[in-house]
C-alpha positions in Angstrom: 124.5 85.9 123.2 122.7 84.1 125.8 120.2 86.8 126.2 116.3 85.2 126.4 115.5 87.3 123.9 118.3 86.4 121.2 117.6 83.0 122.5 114.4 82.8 121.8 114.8 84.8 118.7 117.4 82.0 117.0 115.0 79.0 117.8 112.5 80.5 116.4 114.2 81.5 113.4 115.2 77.9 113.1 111.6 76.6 113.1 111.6 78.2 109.4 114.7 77.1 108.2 117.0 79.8 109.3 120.1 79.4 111.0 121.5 81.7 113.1 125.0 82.2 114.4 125.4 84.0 118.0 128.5 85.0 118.9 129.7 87.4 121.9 131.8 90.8 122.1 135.0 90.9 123.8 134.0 92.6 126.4 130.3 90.7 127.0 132.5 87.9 127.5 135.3 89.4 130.0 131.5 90.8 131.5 132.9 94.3 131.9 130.2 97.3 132.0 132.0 99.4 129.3 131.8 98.3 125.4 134.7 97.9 123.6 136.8 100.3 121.1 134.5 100.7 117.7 137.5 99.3 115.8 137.1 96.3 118.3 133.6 95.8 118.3 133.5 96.0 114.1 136.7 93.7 113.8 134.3 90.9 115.9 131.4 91.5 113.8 133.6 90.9 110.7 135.1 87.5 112.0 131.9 86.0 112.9 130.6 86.8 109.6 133.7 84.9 108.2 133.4 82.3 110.8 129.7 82.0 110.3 130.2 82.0 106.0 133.1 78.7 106.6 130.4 77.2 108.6 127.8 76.6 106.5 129.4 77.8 102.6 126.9 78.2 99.7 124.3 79.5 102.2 122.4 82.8 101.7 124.4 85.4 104.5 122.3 87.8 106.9 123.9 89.8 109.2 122.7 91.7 111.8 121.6 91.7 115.1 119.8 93.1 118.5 120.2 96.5 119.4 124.3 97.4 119.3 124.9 94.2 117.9 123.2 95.4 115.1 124.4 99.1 114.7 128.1 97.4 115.0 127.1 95.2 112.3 126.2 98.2 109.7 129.3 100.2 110.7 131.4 96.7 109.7 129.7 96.8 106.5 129.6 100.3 105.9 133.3 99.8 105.8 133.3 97.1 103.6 134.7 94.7 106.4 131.8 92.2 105.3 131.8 90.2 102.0 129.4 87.6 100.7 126.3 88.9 103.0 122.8 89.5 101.2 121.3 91.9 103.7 121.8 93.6 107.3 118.9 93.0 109.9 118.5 95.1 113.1 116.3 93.8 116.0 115.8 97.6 117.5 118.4 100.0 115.8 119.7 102.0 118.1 119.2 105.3 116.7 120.3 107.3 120.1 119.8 106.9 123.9 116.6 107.3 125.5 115.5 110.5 126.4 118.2 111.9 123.8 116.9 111.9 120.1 119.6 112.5 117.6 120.6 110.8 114.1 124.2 110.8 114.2 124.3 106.9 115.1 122.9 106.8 111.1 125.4 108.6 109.3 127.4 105.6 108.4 124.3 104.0 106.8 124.7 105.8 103.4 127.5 104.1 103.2 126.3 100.3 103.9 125.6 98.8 100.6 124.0 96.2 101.2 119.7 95.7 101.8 118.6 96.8 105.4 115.6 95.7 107.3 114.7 97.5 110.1 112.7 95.7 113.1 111.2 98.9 115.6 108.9 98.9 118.1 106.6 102.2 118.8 108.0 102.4 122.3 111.4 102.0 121.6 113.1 104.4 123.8 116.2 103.7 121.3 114.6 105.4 118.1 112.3 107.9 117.6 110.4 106.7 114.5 109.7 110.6 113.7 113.8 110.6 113.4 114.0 106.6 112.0 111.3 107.2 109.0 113.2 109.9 106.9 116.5 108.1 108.0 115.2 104.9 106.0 113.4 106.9 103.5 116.6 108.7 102.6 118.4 105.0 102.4 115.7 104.7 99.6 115.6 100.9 98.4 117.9 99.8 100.0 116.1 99.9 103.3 112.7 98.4 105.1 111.0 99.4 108.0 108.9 97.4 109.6 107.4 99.0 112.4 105.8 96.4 115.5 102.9 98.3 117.2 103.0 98.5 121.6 106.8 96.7 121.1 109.6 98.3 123.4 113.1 98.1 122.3 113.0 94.5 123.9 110.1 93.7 121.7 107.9 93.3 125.1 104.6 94.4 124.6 101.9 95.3 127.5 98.6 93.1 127.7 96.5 95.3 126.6 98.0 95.6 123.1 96.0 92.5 122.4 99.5 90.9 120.9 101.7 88.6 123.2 105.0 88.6 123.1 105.3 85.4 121.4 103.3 86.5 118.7 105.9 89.6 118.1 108.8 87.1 118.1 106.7 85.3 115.3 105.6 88.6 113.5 109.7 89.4 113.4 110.1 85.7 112.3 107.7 86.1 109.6 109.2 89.6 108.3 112.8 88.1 108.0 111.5 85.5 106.0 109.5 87.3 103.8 111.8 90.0 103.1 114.9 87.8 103.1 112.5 85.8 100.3 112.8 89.2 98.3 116.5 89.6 98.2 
């Protein structure tokens, strides 16, 4: 939650209007190495959600989030523990491990019903876009892919991309907007 990254990420989003509501898993907080159950990490997801949705009522509802955060946040939807939200947003979807392509981390996508907008970045260890692009392809409409050129799975990019980091954070800034517009 106090990442510099999601940070940096949430006071940027609020230069354009956008709220954001961090929260922190179970075992974050407890700062153990080892994630919690699935059923654990979803049932969090779902009560910030709820928590976020009393907060501000009558406001359009994102979800999403960086990396697990945000693969936890589909597998809450795609089990319908999520009501009232507009779209799912993931900061680096963590399609497998690095050095360990697979897909199996998307099965439960068919079942999210809600819009997805996928943030990647071409050296994201985390998801092969050869394996990502059908995967999003195959979600049809229902999915974006915005792809962020030289970005890691941190969104770091090396000087000589010609970008600087900043100007990724505002590139991802720009595409929530716009495609958040669109919903």
């Amino acid at each position: 939650m106090s990442h510099p990254f999601l940070e940096k990420l949430a006071n940027e989003l609020t230069t354009v209007g956008i709220a954001t509501f961090r929260y922190q898993f179970p075992y974050m907080e407890q700062r153990r190495r080892v994630p919690d159950s699935p059923a654990l990490l979803t049932a969090t997801v779902a009560r910030a959600v709820e928590t976020a949705a009393e907060a501000a009522p009558g406001l359009p509802l994102l979800a999403g989030g960086k990396s697990m955060g945000g693969r936890m946040t589909s597998q809450a939807s795609a089990q319908q523990l999520l009501s009232g939200i507009r779209g799912v947003v993931f900061f680096g979807f963590p399609l497998h491990p690095p050095g360990r392509p697979g897909t199996q981390r998307a099965d439960h996508l068919t079942k999210v019903e809600a819009p997805m907008l996928f943030l990647q970045g071409t050296r994201d260890e985390f998801a092969d876009l050869t394996l990502l692009r059908p995967i999003c392809q195959k979600l049809g409409s229902l999915a974006t892919l915005h792809v962020i050129d030289s970005a890691d799975h941190s969104f770091h990019v090396p000087k000589k991309s010609g970008k600087s980091d900043s100007e990724v954070l505002r590139e991802l800034v720009e595409t929530v907007v716009g495609w958040a517009d669109k919903l």
